[in-house]
C-alpha positions in Angstrom: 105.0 104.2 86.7 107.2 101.3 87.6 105.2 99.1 85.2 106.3 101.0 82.3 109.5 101.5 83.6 109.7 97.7 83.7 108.1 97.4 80.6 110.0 99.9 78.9 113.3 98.1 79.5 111.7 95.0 79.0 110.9 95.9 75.0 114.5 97.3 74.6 116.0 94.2 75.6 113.6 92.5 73.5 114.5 94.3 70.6 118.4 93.8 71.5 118.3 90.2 71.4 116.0 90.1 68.4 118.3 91.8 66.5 121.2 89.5 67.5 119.1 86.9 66.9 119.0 87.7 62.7 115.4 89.4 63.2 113.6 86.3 64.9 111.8 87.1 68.0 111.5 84.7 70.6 109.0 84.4 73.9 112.1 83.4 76.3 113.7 87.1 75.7 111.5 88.7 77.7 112.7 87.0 80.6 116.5 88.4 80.8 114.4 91.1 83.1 113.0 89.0 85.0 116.2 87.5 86.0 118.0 90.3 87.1 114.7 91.7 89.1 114.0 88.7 90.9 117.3 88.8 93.6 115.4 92.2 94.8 112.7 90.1 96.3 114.9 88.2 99.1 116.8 91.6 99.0 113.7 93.4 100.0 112.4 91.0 102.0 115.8 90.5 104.0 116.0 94.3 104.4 112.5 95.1 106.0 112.8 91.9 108.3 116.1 93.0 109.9 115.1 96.1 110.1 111.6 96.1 111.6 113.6 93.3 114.4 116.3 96.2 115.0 113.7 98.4 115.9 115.5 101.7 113.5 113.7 104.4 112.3 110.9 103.4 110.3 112.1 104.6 106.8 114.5 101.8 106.9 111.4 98.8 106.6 109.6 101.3 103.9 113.0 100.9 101.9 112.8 97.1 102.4 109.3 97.1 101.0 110.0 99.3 98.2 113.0 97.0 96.8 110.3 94.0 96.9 107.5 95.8 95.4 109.8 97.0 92.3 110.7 93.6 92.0 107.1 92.1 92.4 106.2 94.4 89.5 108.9 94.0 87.5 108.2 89.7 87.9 104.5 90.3 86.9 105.0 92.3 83.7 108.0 90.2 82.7 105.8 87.1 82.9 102.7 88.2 81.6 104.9 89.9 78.3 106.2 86.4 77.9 102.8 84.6 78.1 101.7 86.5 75.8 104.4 86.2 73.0 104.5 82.4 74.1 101.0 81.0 73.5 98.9 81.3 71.1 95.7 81.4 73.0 96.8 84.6 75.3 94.0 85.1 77.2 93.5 81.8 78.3 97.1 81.5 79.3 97.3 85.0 81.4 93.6 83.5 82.8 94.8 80.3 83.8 98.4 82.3 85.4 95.7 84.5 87.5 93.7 81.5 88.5 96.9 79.9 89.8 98.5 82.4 91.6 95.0 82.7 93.3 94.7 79.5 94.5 98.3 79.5 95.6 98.0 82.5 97.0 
């Protein structure tokens, strides 16, 4: 649900800047998303730490967890949308982002 959500969004600000741009679609606006998502993750993450230490009532980590797993998603489909409009070999580049996020990970 939170993909297409993400995704959703995504395409209208795609379509936004496209048509500012004269009709000329570019890989680098599906990123604008991306952007604003990505200061959940240290909000999330900030969040549950504090709040597992404190020792509160256990809703308040789930919360923390939730505003870093919106963002995680919302990360992934922004990058994998702009692999795809980027290169022109898409399945090798969404293979190659996999195999490095695995070996990162």
């Amino acid at each position: 649900m939170l993909g297409f959500a993400s995704a959703f969004i995504g395409n209208a600000v795609y379509a936004r800047l496209t048509e500012a741009n004269g009709g000329k679609g570019l890989p680098e606006y599906r990123l604008p998303v991306l952007f604003v998502t990505a200061w959940f993750v240290p909000i999330g993450l900030f969040w549950y730490g504090w709040s597992a230490q404190a020792h509160t009532y256990w809703i308040m980590p789930v919360i923390g967890t939730i505003f870093f797993g919106c963002a995680m998603v919302s990360i992934f489909v922004s990058i994998g949308n702009y692999l795809v409009d980027g290169f022109r070999f898409a399945a090798s580049a969404m293979a190659a982002a996999t195999v490095l996020r695995s070996l990162f990970g």
